[in-house]
C-alpha positions as CSV (number, residue, x, y, z in Angstrom):
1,X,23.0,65.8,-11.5
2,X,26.0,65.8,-14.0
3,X,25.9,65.8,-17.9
4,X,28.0,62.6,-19.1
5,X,29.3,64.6,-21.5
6,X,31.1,67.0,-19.4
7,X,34.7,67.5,-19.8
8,X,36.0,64.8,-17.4
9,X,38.2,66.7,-14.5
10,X,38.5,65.6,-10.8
11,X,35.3,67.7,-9.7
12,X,33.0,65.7,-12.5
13,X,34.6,62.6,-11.7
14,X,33.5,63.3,-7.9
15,X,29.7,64.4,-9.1
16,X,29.6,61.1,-11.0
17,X,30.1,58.4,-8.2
18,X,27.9,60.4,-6.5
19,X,25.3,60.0,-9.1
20,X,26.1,56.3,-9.6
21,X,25.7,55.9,-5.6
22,X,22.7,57.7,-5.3
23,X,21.1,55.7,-8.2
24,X,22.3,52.4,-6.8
25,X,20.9,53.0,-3.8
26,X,17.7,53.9,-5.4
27,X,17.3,50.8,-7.7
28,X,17.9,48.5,-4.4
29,X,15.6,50.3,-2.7
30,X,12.9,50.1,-5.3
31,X,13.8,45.9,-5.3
32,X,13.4,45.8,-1.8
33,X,9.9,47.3,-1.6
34,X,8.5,45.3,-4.8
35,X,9.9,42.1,-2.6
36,X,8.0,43.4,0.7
37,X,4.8,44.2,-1.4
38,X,5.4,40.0,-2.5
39,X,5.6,39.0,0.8
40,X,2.9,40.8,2.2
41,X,0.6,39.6,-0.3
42,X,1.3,35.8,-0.2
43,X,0.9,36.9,3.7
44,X,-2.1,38.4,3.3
45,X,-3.5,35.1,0.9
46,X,-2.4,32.7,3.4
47,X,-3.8,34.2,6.5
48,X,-6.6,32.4,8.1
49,X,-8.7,35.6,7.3
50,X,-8.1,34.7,3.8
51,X,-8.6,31.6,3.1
52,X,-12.0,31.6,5.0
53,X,-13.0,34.5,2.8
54,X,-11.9,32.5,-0.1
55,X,-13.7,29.2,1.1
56,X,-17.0,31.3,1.7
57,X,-17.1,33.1,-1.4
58,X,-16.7,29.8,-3.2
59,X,-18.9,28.2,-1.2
60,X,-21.4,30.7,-2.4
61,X,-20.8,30.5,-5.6
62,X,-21.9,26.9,-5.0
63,X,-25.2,27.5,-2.8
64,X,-26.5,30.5,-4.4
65,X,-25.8,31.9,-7.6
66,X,-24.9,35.6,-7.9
67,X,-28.3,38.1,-8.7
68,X,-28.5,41.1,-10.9
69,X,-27.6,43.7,-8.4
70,X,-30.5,45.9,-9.3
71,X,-32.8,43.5,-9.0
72,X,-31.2,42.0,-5.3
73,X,-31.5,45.7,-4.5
74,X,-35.4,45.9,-5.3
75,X,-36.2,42.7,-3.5
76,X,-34.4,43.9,-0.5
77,X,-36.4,47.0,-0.5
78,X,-39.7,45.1,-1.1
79,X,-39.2,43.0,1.9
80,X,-41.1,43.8,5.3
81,X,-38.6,44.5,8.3
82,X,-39.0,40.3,9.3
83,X,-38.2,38.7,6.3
84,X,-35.3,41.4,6.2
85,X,-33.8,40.2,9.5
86,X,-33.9,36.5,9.0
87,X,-32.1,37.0,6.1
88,X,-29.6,39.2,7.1
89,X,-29.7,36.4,10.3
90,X,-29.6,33.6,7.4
91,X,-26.3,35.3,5.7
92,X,-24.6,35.7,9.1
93,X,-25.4,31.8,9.3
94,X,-24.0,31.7,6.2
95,X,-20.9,33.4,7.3
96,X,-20.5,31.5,9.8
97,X,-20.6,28.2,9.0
98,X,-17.8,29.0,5.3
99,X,-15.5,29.7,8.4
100,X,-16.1,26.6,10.5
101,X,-15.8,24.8,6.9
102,X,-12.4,26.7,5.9
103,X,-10.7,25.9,9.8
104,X,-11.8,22.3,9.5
105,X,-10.5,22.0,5.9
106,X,-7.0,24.1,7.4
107,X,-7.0,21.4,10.4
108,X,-7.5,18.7,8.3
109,X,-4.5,19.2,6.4
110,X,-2.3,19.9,9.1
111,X,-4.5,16.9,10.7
112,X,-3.5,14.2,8.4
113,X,0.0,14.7,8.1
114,X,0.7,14.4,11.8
115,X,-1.8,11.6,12.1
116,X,0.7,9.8,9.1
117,X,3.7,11.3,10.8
118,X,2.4,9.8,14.4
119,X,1.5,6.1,13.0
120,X,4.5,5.6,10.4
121,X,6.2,6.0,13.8
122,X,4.1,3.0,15.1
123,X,5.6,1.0,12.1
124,X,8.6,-1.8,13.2
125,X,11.4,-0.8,10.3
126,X,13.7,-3.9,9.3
127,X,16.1,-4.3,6.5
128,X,15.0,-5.8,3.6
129,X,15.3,-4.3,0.3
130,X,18.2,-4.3,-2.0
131,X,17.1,-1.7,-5.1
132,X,20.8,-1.9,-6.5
133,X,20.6,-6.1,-6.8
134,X,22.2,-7.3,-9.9
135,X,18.7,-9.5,-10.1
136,X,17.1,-7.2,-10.9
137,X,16.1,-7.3,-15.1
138,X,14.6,-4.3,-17.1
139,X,15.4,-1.4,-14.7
140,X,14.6,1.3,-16.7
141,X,11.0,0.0,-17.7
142,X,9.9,-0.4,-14.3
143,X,11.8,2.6,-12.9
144,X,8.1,3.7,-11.3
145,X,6.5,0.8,-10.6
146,X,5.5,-0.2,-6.8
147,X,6.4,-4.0,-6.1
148,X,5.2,-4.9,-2.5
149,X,7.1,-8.3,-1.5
150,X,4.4,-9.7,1.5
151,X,5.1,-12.1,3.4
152,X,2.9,-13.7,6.8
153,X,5.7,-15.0,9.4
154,X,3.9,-17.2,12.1
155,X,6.7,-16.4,14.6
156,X,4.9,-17.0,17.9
157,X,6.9,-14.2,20.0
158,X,5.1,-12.7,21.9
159,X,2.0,-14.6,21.5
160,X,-0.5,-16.1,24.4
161,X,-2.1,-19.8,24.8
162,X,-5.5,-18.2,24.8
163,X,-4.6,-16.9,21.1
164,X,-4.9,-19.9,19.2
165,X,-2.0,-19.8,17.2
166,X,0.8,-21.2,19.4
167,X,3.4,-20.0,21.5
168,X,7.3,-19.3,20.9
169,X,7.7,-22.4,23.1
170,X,5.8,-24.7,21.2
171,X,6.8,-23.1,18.0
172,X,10.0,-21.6,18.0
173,X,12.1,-19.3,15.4
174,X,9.8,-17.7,12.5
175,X,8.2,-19.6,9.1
176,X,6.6,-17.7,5.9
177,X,3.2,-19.1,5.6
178,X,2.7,-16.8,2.7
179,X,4.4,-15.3,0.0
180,X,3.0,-13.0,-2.8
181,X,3.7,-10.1,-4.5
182,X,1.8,-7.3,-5.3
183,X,2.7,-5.1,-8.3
184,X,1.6,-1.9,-9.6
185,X,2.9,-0.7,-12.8
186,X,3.6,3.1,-13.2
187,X,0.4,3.6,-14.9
188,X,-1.7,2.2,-12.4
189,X,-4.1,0.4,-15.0
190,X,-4.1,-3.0,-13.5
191,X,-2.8,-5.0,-10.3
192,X,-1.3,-8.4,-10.2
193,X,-0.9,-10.5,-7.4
194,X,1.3,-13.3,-7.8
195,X,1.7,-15.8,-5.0
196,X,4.7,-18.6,-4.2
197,X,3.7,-21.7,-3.2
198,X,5.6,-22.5,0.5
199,X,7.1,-25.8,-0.8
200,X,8.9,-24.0,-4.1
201,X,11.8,-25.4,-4.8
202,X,14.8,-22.2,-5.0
203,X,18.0,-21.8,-4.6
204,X,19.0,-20.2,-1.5
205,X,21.9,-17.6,-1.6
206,X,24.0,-17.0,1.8
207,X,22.0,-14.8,4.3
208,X,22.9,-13.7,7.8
209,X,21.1,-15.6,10.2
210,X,17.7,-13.6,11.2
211,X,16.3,-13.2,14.8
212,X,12.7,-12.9,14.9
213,X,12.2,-11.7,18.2
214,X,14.6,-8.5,17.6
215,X,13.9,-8.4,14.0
216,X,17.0,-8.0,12.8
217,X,19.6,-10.0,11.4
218,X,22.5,-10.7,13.3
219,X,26.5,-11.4,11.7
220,X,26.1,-15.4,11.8
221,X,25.7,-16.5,8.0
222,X,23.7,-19.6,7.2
223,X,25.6,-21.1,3.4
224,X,23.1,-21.3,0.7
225,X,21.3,-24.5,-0.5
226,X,20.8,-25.1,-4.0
227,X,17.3,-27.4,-3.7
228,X,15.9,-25.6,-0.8
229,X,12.1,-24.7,0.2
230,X,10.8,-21.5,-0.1
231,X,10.2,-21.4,3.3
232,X,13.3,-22.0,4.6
233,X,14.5,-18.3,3.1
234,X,12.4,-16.5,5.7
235,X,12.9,-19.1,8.6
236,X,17.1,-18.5,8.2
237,X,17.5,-15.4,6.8
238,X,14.3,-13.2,7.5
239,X,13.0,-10.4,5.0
240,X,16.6,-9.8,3.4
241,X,16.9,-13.7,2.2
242,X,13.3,-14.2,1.3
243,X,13.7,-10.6,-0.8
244,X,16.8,-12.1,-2.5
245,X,14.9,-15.0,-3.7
246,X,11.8,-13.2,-4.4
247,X,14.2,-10.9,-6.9
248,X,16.3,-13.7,-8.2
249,X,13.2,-15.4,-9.6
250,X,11.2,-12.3,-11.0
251,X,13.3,-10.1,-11.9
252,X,11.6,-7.3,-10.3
253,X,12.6,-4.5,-8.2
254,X,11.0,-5.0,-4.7
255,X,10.7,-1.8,-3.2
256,X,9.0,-2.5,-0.3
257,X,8.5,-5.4,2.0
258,X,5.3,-6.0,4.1
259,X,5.8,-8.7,7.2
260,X,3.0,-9.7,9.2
261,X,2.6,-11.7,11.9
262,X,-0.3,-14.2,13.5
263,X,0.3,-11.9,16.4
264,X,-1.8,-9.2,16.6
265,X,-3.2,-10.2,13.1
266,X,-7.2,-10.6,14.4
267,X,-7.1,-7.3,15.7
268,X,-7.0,-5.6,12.2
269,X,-10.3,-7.3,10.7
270,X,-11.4,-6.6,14.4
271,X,-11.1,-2.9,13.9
272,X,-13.2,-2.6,10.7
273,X,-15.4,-4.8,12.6
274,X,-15.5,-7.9,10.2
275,X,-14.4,-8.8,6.7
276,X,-16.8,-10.3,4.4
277,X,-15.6,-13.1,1.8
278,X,-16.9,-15.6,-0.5
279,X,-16.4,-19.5,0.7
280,X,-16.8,-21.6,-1.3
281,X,-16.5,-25.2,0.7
282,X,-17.1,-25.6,4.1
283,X,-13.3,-25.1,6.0
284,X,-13.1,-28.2,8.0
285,X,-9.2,-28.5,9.4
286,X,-8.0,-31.2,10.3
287,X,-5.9,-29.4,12.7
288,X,-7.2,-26.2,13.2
289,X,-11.2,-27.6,13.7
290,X,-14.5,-26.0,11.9
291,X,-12.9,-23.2,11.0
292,X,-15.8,-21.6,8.6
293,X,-18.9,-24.0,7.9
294,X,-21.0,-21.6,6.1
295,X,-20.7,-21.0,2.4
296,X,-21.1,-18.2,-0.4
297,X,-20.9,-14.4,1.4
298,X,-19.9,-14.4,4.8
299,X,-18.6,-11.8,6.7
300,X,-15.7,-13.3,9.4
301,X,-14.3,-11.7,12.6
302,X,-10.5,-12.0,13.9
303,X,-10.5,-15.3,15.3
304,X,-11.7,-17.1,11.7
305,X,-9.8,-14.7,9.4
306,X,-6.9,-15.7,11.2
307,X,-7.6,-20.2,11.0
308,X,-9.1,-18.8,7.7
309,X,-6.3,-18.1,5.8
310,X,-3.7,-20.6,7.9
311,X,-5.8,-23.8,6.9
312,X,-4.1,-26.0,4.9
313,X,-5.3,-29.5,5.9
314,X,-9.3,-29.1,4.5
315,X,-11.4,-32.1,4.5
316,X,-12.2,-32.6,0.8
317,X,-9.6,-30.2,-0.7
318,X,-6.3,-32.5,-1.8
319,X,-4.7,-29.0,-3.6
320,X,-3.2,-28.2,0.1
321,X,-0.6,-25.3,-0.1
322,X,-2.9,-24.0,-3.4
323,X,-6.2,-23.9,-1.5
324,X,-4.9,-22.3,1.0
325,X,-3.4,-19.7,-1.7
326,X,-6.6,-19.2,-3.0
327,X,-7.9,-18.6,0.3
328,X,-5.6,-15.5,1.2
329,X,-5.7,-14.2,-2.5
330,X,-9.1,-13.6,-1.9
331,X,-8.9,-12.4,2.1
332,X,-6.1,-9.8,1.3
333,X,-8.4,-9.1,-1.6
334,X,-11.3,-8.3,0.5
335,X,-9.8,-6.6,3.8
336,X,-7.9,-4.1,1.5
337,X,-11.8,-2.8,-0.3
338,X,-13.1,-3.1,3.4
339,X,-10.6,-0.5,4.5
340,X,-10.4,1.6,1.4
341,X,-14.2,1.9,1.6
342,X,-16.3,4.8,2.8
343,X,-17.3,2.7,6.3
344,X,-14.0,2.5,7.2
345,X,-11.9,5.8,5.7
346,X,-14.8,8.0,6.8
347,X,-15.3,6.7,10.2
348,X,-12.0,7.8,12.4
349,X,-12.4,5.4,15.3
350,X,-12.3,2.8,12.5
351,X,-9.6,3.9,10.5
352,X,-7.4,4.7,13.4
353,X,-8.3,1.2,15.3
354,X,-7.3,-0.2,11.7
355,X,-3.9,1.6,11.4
356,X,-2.8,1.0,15.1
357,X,-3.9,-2.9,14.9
358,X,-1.6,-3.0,11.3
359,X,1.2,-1.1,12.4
360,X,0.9,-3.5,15.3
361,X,1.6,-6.6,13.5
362,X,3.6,-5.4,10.6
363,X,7.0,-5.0,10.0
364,X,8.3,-3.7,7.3
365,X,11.2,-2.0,4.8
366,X,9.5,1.2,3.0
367,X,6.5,0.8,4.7
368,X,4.0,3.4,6.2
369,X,0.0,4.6,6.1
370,X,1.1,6.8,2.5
371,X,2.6,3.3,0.8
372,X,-0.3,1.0,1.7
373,X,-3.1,3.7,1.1
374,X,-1.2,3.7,-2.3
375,X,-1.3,-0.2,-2.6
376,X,-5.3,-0.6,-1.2
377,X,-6.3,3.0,-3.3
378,X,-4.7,1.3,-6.5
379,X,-7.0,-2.1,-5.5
380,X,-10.3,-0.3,-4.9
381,X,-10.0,1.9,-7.9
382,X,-9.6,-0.1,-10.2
383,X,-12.4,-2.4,-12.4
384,X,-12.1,-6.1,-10.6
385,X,-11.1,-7.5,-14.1
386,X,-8.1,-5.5,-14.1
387,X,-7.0,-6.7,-10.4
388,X,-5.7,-10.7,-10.9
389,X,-4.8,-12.9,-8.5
390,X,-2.4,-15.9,-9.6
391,X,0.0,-18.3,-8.6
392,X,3.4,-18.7,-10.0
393,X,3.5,-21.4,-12.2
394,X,4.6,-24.9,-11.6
395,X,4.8,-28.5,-13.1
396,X,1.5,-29.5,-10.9
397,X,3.6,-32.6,-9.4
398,X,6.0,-32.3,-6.1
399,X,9.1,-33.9,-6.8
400,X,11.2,-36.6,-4.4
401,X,12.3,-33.8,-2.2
402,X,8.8,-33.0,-1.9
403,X,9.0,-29.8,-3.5
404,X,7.1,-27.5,-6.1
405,X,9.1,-27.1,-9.4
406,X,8.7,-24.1,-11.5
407,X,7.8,-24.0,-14.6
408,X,10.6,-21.9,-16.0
409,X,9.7,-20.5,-19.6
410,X,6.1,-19.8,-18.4
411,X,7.6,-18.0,-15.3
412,X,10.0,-16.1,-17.2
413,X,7.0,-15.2,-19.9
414,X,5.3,-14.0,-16.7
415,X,7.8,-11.8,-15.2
416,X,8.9,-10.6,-18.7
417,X,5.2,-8.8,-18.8
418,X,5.3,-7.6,-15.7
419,X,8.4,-6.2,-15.7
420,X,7.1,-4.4,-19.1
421,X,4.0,-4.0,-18.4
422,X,2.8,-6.3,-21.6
423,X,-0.2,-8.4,-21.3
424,X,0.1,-11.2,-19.6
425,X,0.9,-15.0,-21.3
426,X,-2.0,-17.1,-21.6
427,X,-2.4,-19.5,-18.5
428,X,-3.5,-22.5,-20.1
429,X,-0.7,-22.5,-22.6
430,X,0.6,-25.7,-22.9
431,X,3.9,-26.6,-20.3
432,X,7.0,-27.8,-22.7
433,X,7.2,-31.2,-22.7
434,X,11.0,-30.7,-20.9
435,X,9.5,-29.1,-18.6
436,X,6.5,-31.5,-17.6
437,X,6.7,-33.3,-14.5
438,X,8.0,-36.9,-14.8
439,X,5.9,-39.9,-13.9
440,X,4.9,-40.0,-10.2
441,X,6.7,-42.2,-8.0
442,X,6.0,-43.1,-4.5
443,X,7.2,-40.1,-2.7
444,X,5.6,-37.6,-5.0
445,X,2.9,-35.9,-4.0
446,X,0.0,-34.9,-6.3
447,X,-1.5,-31.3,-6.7
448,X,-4.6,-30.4,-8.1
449,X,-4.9,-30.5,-12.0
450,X,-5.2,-26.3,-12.1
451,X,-1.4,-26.4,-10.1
452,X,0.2,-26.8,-13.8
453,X,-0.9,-23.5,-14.9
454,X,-0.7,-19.8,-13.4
455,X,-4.1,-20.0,-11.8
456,X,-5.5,-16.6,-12.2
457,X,-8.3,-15.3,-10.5
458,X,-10.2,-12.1,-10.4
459,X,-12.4,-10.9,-7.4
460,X,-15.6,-9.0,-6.9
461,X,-15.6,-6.7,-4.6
462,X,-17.3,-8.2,-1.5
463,X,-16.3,-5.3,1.1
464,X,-19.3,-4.5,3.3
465,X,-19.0,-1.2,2.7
């Protein structure tokens, strides 16, 4: 080794870089072994061997507390040569079973994710969301909230006679029967449902023309109405139009849009074999039949879910559209606890019947098993008074289009909480007198005193499981 403080000729200069070589060398050499030792620990951690001895160590922490070692010692020695080997049998047991536990834990994980990865794949994508729409009011505030736009089509495509819900012959293009949104504010506290009557009277922006049967929308564009039906959104211009609406008259950001259709729809209260709901009037149709003659708690199969919550000509209920409302408030209500609850999640055939049957009949933008556990997790963990069900308000009185009209500064109070996350306006706050439907004339048709005000509703749970 050299002295730095040498007298500097061509010889020292030589030693030095040799020196400065040697100890560079030396330094990388101790960083690359510190780096292998890292490695082979984390290695060594995440080997099987490892995280079995982990889980059986903790898993006897759990079953048996730890003994004084002197005194495990003296009871070993005490025991006859018997009691020795079914212990020592016992531990091996023991042993045994903290490794079957750590694989299925190890499977489990891996498990799940390519069960989610294999059924989002099972899920029909469409295009439906527009997150950048200048509609959309308050940004910032509900940066992190989940708003999920669902809508049931009863395009026939695809469907059978022997269903019971039409064909595409006798039915043709697409309709949205219903129209709600579900939204869960960042905080996950509470959940509101709000649903749109069918007959609301919007405004209708351009949309390119949808095709059910592809789902997709095609380059014809159908001009926008300014006194249009709800309805009519979906039925021209599929999840993109209906989305626009939807946006135009909350405010909020729609992140992701849930379509089912009456085909395929029995299957999924098929697969968690039943859904139970409260009834409160005997559902005679006048078009559909008997659909559901028993009242209070009854638990419903495919077939009635399905005439259920499409009824909207019952015998003794002049509300129409808002019966019907109430109806799938409280279905949707109901099949998301049934699924969320321990009969379904924790019985595989039932949960993967469930997710096949969904993906089936839904179509959707953002969609998949992780954004609907987080819709139907946020439902069935929360208290029932902090899930409500409501419908958007309106003046109570169709007018002579034979529309719903909104009540716009109780809407706008509405969506303003939302949006927020304040608490929500009172419901039975008076409607402006400007904003009060005029007298009825002979084309108007009447609604149900309750249709004036947000109707809001919250549910029990009444899952069977």
């Amino acid at each position: 080794m050299t002295d730095e403080m040498e007298a500097i000729d061509e010889a020292t200069q030589y030693r030095r870089k040799i020196d400065h070589t040697l100890a560079r060398f030396s330094a990388a050499h101790d960083e690359m072994e510190a780096e292998e030792a890292k490695r082979r620990e984390r290695r060594e951690r995440l080997s099987p061997t490892s995280l079995i001895e982990s889980t059986r160590t903790a898993l006897q922490r759990v079953v048996a507390p730890a003994q004084e070692p002197q005194a495990e010692e003296a009871l070993v020695e005490a025991e006859p040569s018997p009691l020795k080997d079914t212990k020592r049998r016992s531990a091996q047991f023991g042993r045994v079973a903290a490794a079957v536990v750590a694989g299925l834990v190890f499977l489990g994980i891996g498990g799940a994710w390519g069960a989610q990865t294999y059924f989002d794949a099972k899920f029909t994508q469409v295009s439906a969301l527009d997150e950048n729409s200048a509609d959309i009011q308050d940004a910032d505030a509900q940066a992190n909230d989940e708003n999920f736009l669902m809508v049931g089509s009863d395009t026939r495509d695809g469907a059978s006679a022997e269903e019971g819900v039409g064909t595409a012959d006798s039915t043709p293009g697409a309709r949205s029967d219903t129209v709600m949104v579900a939204h869960v504010p960042a905080d996950r506290k509470r959940v509101v449902v709000t649903s749109f009557p069918r007959d609301l009277e919007v405004n209708r922006p351009d949309c390119q023309k949808w095709d059910p049967a592809q789902n997709k929308t095609t380059d014809e564009v159908y001009k926008g109405a300014k006194f249009a039906k709800l309805n009519t959104a979906y039925a021209v211009g599929g999840p993109a139009c209906v989305t626009k609406v939807i946006q135009q008259i909350t405010g909020l950001r729609i992140n992701h849009f849930v379509g089912i259709d009456f085909n395929g729809f029995k299957e999924m209260v098929d697969a968690v074999h039943g859904v139970t709901i409260h009834n409160e009037i005997p559902i005679d149709d006048g078009i559909l039949g008997k659909v559901l003659l028993q009242t209070g708690d009854v638990t419903i199969s495919g077939d009635q879910a399905l005439n259920f919550v499409r009824a909207r000509h019952v015998k003794g209920d002049p509300t129409s559209d808002y019966g019907r409302i109430k109806r799938q408030q409280e279905f949707i209500g109901a099949l998301l606890k049934k699924v969320m609850s321990s009969d379904v999640v924790l019985d595989p055939g039932k949960l993967s019947d469930f997710i096949t049957a969904f993906a089936k009949a839904t179509f959707g933008d953002n969609l998949g098993v992780k954004q609907m556990m987080t819709l139907a997790q946020s439902m069935k963990g929360l208290d029932p008074s902090k899930i409500t069900f409501l419908t958007v308000p309106t003046v109570g009185m169709a007018n002579n289009r034979g529309n719903e009209v909104l009540v716009l500064s109780k809407t706008k109070a509405l969506f303003d909480a939302l949006r927020t996350n304040e608490p929500l306006p009172d419901p039975n706050a008076p409607v402006p007198v400007s904003e009060q439907a005029p007298p009825s004339s002979s084309t108007a048709k009447p609604k149900s005193s309750g249709s004036s005000k947000s109707t809001t509703t919250t549910r029990k749970s009444t899952s069977t499981g």
